[in-house]
py3Dmol code that shows the C-alpha trace and the ligand (Angstrom):
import py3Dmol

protein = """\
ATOM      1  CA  UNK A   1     -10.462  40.813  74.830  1.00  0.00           C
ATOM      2  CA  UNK A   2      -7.505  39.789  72.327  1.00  0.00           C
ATOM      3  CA  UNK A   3      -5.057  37.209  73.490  1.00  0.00           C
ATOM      4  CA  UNK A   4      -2.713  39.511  72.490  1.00  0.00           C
ATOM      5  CA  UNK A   5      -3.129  42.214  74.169  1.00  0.00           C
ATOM      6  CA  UNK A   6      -2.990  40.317  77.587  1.00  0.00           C
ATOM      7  CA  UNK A   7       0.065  39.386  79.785  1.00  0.00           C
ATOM      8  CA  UNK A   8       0.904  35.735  80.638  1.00  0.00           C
ATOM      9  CA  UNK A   9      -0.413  36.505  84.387  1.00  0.00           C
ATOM     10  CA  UNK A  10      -3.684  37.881  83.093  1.00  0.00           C
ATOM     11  CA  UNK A  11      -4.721  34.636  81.256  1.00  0.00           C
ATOM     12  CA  UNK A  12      -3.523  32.603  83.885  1.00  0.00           C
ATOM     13  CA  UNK A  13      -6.100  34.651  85.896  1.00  0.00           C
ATOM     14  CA  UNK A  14      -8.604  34.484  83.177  1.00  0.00           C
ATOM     15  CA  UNK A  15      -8.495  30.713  83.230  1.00  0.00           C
ATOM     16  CA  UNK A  16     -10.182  30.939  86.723  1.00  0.00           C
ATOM     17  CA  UNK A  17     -13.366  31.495  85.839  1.00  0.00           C
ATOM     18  CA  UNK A  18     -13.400  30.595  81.862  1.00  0.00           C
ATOM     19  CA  UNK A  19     -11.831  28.001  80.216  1.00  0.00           C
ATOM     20  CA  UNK A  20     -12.787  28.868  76.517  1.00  0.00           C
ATOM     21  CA  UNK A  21     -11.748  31.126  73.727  1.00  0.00           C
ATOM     22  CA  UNK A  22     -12.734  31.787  70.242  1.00  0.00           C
ATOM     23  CA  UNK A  23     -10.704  31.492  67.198  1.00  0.00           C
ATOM     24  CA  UNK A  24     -11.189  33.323  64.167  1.00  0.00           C
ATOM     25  CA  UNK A  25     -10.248  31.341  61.147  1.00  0.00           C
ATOM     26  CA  UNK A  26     -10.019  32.695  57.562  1.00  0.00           C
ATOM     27  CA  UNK A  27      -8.078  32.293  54.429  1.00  0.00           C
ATOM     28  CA  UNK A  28      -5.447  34.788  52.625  1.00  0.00           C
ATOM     29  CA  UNK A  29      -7.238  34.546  48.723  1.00  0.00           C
ATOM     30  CA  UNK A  30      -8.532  36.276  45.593  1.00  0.00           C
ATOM     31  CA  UNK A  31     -12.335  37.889  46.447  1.00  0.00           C
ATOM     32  CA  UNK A  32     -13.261  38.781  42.796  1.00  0.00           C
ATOM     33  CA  UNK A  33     -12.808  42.427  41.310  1.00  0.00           C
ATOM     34  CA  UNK A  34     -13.755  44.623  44.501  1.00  0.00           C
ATOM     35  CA  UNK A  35     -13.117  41.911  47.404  1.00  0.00           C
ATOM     36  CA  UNK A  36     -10.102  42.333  49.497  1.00  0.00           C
ATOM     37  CA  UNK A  37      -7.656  39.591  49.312  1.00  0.00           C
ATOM     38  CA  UNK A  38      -7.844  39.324  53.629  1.00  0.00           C
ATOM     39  CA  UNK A  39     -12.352  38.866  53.233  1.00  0.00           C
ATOM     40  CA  UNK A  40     -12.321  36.090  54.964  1.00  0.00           C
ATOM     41  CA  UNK A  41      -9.849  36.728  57.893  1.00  0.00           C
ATOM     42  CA  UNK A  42     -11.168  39.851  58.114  1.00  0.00           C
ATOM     43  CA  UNK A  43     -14.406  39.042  59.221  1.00  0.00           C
ATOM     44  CA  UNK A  44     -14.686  36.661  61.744  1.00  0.00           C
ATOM     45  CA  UNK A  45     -12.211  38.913  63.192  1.00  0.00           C
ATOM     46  CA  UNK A  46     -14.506  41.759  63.210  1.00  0.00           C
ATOM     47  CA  UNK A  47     -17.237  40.251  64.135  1.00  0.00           C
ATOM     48  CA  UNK A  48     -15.310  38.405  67.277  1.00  0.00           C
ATOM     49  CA  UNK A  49     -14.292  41.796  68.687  1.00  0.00           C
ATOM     50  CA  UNK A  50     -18.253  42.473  68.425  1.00  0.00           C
ATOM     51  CA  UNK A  51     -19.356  39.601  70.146  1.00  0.00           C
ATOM     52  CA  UNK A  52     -16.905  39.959  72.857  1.00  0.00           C
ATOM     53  CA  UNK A  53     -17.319  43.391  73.345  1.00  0.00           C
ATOM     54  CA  UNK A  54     -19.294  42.996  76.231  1.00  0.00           C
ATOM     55  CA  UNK A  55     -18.706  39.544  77.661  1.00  0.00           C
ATOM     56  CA  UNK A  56     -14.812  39.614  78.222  1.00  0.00           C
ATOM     57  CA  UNK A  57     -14.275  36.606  76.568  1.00  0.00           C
ATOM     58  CA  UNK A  58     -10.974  35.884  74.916  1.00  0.00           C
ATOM     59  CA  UNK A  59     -10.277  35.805  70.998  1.00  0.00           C
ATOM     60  CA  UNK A  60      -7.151  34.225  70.130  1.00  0.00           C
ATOM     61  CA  UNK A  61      -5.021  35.332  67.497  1.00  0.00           C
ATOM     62  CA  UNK A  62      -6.785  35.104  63.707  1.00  0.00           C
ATOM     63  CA  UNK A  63      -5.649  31.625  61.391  1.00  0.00           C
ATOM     64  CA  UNK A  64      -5.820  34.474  58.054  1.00  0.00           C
ATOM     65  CA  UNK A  65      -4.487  31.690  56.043  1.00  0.00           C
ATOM     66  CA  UNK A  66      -6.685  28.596  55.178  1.00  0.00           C
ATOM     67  CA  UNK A  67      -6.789  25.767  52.307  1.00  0.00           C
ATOM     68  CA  UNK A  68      -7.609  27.882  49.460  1.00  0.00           C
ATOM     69  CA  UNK A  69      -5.617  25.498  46.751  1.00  0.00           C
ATOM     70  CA  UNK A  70      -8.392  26.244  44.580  1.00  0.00           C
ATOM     71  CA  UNK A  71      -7.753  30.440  43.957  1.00  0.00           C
ATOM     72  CA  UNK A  72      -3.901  29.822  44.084  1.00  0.00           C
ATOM     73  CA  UNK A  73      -4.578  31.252  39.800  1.00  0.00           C
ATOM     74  CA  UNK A  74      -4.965  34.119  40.918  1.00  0.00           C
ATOM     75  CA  UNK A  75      -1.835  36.507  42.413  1.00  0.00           C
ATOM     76  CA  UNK A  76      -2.002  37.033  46.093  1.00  0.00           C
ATOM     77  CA  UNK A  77      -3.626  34.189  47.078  1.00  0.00           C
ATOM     78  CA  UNK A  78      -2.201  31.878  49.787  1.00  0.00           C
ATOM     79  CA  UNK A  79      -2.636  28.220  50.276  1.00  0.00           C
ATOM     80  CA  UNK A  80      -2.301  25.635  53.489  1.00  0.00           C
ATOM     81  CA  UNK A  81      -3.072  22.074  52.414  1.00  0.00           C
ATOM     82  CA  UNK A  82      -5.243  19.959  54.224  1.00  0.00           C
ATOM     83  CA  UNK A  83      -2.460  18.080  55.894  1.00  0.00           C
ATOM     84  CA  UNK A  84      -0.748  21.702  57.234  1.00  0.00           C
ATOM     85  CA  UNK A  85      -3.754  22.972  58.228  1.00  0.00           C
ATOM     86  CA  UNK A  86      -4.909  20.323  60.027  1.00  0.00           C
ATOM     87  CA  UNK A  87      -1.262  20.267  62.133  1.00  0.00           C
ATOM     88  CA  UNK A  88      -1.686  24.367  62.572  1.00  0.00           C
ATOM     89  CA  UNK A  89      -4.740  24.162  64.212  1.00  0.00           C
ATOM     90  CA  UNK A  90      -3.932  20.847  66.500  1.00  0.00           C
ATOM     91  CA  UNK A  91      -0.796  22.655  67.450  1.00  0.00           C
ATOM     92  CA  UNK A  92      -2.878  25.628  68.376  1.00  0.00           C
ATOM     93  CA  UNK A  93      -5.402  23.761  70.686  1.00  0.00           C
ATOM     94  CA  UNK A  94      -3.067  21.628  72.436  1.00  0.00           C
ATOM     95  CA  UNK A  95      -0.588  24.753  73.119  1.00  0.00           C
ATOM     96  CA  UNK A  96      -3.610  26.406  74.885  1.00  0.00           C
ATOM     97  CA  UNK A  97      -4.547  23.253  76.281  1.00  0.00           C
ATOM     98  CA  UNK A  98      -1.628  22.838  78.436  1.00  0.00           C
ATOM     99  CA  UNK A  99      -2.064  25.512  80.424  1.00  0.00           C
ATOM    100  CA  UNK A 100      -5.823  24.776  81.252  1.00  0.00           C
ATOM    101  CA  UNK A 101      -8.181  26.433  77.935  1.00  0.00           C
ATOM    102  CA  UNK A 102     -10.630  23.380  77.067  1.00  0.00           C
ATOM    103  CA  UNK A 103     -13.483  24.894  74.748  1.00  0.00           C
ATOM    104  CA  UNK A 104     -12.039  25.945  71.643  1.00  0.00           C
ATOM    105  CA  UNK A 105     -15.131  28.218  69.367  1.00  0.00           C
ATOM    106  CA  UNK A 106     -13.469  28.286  66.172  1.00  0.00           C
ATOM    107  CA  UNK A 107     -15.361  30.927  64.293  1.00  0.00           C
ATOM    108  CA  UNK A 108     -15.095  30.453  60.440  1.00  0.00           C
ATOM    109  CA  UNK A 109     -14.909  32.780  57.894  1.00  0.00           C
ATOM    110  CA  UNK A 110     -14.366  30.372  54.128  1.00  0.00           C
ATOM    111  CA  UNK A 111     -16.231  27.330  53.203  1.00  0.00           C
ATOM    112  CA  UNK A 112     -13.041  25.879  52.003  1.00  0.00           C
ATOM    113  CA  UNK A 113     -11.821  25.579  55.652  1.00  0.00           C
ATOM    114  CA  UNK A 114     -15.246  23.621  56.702  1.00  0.00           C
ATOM    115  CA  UNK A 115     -13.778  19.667  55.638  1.00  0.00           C
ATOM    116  CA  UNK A 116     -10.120  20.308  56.909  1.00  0.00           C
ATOM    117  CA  UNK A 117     -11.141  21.759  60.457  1.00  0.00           C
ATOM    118  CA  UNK A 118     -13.649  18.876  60.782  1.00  0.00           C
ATOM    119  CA  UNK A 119     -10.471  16.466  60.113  1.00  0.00           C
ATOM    120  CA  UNK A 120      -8.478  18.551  62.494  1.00  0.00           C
ATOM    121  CA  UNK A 121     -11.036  18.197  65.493  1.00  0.00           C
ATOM    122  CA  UNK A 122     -11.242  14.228  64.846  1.00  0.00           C
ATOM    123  CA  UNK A 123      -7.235  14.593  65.306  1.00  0.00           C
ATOM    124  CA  UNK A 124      -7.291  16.051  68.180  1.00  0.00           C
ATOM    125  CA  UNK A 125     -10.163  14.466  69.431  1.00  0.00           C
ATOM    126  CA  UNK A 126      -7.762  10.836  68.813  1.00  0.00           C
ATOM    127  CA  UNK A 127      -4.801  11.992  70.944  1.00  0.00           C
ATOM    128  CA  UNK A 128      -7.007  11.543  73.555  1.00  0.00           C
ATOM    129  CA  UNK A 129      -9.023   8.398  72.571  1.00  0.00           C
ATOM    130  CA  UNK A 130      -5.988   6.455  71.726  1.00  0.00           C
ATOM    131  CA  UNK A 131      -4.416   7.029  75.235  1.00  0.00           C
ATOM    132  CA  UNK A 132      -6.849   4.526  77.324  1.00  0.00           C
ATOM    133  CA  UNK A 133      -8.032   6.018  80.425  1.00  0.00           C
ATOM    134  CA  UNK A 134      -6.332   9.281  79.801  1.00  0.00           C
ATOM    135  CA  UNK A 135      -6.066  11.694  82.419  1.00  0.00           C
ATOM    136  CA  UNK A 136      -5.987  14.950  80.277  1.00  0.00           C
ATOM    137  CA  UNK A 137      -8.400  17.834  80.769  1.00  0.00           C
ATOM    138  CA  UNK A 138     -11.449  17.579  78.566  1.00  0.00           C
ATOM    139  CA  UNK A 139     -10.815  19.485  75.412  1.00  0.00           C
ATOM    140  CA  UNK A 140     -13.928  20.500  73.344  1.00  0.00           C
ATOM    141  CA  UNK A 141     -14.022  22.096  69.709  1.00  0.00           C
ATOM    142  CA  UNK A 142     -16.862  24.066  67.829  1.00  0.00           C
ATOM    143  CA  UNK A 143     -16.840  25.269  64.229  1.00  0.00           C
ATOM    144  CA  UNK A 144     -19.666  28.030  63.483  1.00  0.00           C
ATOM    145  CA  UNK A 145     -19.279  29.680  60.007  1.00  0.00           C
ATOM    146  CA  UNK A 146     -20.287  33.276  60.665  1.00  0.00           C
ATOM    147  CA  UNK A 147     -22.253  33.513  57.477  1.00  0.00           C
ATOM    148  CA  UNK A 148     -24.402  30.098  59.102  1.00  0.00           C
ATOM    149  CA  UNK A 149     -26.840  31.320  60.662  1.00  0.00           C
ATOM    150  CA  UNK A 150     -30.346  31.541  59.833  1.00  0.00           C
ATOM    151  CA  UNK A 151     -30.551  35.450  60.735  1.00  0.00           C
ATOM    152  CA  UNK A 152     -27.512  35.822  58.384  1.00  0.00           C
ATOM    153  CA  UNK A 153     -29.275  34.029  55.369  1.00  0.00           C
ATOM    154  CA  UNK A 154     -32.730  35.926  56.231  1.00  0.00           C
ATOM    155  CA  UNK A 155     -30.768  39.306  56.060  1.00  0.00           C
ATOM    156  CA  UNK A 156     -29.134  37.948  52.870  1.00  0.00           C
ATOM    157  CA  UNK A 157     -32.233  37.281  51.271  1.00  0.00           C
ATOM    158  CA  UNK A 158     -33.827  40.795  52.435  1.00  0.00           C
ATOM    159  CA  UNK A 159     -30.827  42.669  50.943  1.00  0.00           C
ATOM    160  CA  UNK A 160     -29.788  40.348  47.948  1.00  0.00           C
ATOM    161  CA  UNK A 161     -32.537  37.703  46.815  1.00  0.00           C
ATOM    162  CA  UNK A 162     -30.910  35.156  45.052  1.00  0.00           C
ATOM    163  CA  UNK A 163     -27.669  37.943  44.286  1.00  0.00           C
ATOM    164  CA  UNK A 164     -25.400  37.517  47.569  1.00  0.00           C
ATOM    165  CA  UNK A 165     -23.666  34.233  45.500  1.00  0.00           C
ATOM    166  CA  UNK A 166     -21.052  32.138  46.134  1.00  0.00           C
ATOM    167  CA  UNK A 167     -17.658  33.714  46.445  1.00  0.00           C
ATOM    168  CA  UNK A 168     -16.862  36.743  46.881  1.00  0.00           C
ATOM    169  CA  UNK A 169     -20.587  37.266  47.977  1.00  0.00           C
ATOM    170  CA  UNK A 170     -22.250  40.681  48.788  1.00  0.00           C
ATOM    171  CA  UNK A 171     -22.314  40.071  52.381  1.00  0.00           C
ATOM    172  CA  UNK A 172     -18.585  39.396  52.829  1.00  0.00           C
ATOM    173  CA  UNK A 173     -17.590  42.094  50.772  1.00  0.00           C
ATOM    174  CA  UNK A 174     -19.802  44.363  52.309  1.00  0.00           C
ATOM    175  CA  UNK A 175     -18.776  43.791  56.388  1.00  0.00           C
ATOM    176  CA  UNK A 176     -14.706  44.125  55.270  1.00  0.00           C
ATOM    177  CA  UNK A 177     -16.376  47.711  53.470  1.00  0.00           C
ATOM    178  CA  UNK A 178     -18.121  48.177  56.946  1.00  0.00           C
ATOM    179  CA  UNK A 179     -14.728  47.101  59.209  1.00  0.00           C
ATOM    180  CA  UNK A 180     -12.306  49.283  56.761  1.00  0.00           C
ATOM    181  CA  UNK A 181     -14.205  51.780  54.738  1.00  0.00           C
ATOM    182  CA  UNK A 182     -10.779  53.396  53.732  1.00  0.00           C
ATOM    183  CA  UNK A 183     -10.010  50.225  51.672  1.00  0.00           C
ATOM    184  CA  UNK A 184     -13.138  50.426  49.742  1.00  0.00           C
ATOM    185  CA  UNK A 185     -12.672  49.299  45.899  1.00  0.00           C
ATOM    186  CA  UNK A 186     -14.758  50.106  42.520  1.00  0.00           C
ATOM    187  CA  UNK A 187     -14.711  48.061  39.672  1.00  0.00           C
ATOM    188  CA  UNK A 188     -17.329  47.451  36.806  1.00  0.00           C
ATOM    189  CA  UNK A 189     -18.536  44.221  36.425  1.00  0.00           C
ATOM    190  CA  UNK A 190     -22.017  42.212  35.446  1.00  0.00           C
ATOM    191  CA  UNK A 191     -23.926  39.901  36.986  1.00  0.00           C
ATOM    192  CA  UNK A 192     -22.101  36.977  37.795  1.00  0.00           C
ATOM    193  CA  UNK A 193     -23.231  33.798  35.781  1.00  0.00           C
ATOM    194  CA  UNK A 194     -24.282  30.533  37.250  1.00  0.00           C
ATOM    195  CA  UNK A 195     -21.740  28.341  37.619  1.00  0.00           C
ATOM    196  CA  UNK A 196     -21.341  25.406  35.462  1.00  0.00           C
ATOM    197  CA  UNK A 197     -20.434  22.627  37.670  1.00  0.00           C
ATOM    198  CA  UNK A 198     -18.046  21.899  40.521  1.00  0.00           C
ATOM    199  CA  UNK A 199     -14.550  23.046  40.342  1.00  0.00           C
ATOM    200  CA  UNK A 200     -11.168  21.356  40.824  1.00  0.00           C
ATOM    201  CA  UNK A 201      -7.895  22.626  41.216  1.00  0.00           C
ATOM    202  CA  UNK A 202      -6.808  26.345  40.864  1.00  0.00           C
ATOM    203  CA  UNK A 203      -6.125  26.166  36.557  1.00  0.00           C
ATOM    204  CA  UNK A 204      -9.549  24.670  36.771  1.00  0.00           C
ATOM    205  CA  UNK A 205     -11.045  27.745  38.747  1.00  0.00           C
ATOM    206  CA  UNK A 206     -10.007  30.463  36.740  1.00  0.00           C
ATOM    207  CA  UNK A 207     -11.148  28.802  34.037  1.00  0.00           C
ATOM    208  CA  UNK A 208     -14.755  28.407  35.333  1.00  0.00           C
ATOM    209  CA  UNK A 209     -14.511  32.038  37.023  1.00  0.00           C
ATOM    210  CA  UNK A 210     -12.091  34.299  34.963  1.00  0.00           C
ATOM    211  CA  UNK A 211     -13.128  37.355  37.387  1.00  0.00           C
ATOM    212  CA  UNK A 212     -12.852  35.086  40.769  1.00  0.00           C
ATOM    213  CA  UNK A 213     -16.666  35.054  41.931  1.00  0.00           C
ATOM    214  CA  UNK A 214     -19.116  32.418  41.544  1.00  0.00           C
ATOM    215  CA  UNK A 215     -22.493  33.780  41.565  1.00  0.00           C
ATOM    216  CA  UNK A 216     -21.918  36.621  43.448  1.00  0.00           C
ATOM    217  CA  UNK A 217     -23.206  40.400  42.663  1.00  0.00           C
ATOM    218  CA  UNK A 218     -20.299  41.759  44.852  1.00  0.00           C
ATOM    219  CA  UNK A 219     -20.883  45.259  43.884  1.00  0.00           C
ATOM    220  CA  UNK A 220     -24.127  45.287  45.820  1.00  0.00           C
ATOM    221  CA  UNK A 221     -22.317  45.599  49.050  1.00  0.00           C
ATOM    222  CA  UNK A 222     -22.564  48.442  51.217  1.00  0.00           C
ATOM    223  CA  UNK A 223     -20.604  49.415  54.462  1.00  0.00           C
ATOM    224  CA  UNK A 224     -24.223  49.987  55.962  1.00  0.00           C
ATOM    225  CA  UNK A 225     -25.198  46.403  54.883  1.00  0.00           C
ATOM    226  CA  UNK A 226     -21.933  45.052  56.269  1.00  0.00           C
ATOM    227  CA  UNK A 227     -22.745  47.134  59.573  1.00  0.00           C
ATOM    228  CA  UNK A 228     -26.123  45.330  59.549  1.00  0.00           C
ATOM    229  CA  UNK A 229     -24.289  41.614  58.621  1.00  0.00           C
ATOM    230  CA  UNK A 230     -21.339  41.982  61.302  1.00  0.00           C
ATOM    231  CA  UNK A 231     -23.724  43.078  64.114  1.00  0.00           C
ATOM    232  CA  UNK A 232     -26.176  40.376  63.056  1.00  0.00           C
ATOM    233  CA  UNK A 233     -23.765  37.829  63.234  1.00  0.00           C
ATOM    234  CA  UNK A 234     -21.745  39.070  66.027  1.00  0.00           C
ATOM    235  CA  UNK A 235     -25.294  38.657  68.481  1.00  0.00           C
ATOM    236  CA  UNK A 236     -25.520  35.252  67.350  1.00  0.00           C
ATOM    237  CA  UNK A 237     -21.740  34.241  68.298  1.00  0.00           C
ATOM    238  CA  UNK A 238     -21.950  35.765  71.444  1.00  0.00           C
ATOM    239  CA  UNK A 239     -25.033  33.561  72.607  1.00  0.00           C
ATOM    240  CA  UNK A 240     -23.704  30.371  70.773  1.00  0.00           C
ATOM    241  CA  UNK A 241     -20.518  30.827  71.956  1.00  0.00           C
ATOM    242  CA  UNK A 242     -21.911  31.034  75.619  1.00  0.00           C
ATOM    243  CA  UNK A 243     -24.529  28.039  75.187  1.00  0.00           C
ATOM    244  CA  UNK A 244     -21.256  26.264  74.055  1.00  0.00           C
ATOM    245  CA  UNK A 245     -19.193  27.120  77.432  1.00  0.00           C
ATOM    246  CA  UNK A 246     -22.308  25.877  79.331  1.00  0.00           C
ATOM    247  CA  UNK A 247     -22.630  22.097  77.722  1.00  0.00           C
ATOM    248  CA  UNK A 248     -22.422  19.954  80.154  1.00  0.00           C
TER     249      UNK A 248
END
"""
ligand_1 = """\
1
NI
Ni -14.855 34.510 51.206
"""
view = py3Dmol.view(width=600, height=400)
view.addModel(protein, "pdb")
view.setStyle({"model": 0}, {"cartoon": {"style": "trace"}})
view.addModel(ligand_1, "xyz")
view.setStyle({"model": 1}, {"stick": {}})
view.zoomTo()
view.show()
């Protein structure tokens, strides 16, 4: 069930007999010559409304823009720093906090978000810890990347090998083909090289990887593949997101 969808009185209800939500987080930023600039919003998204699908728990709204300095060379792409990301997702927590949500699943969709949510929970985690013998409700955060888990990197290999990549991998590419087949995209392109080294800023980036991916054979992606990724994923979310509401 979507946050959004839901009255003021209906999560007040809700809060009654579950204090926890997921969070899909993404980023807004160049996905090579056939990925969609939304990739990694999109899918946590999708793959939230699967997990939930039969549990009734709540998905806030999607964080579709994420620190994603590095692809700001190429056009659409859209960049929090660290430092803003960090305060947009403390602000988040602590606005649902108020009113009584305590276990916050945020369920990732870019490796560049991984560092800067990690900071953000130690944030939160100090308005607490600074404020000796604090009487707030317990709040508890979780990251899970929904490309983590070992069923997603066995599936990987089955489909891909060594091809799903970096950025702009098969997999990603091929749940947004599975979530919106209408926005399917063709392009010709060759393998994609192994990268070189590390990269740096965004000038840096494009130079590395003129066409945006780094190792990645996007054009193997198939919506039937992403079918197979977002339900695979979506099974795993929905029983670590409910071993996380039961930690004691
Ligand atoms: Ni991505």
């Amino acid at each position: 069930m979507r946050l959004q969808f839901m009255t003021w009185a209906e999560v007040e209800s809700h809060l009654e007999t579950s204090k926890g939500i997921i969070i899909p987080i993404g980023s807004t930023e160049q996905h090579g010559p056939i990925g969609l600039i939304g990739t990694d919003a999109i899918c946590p998204e999708v793959i939230a409304d699967l997990a939930v699908a039969e549990t009734g728990a709540l998905i806030g709204p999607t964080i579709s823009v994420g620190m994603a300095q590095h692809h700001l060379a190429f056009p659409g792409s859209i960049a929090l720093r660290p430092t803003t990301l960090i305060a947009v997702i403390k602000d988040y927590v602590l606005s649902l906090a108020r009113n009584g949500f305590e276990r916050f699943y945020f369920l990732n969709g870019h490796g560049g978000n991984i560092a800067t949510v990690g900071a953000a929970f130690s944030e939160i985690y100090a308005e607490t810890s600074f404020e000796r013998g604090s009487r707030r409700p317990p709040i508890r955060c979780k990251l899970a990347n929904w490309f983590g888990f070992p069923e997603i990197a066995a599936l990987s290999k089955e489909l891909y090998a060594d091809r799903d990549g970096r950025h702009a991998t098969a997999s990603e590419v091929a749940v947004t083909q599975y979530a919106y087949r209408e926005h399917i995209k063709r392009a010709e392109m060759d393998p994609a090289p192994p990268a070189p080294r590390a990269f740096c800023d965004a000038e840096d980036y494009r130079k590395l990887f003129p066409d945006g991916r780094i190792e990645a054979d996007s054009f193997l992606a198939t919506p039937e593949h992403g079918e197979r990724f977002a339900k695979t994923s979506a099974a795993c979310v929905a029983k670590d997101f409910a071993a996380f509401l039961a930690e004691t």
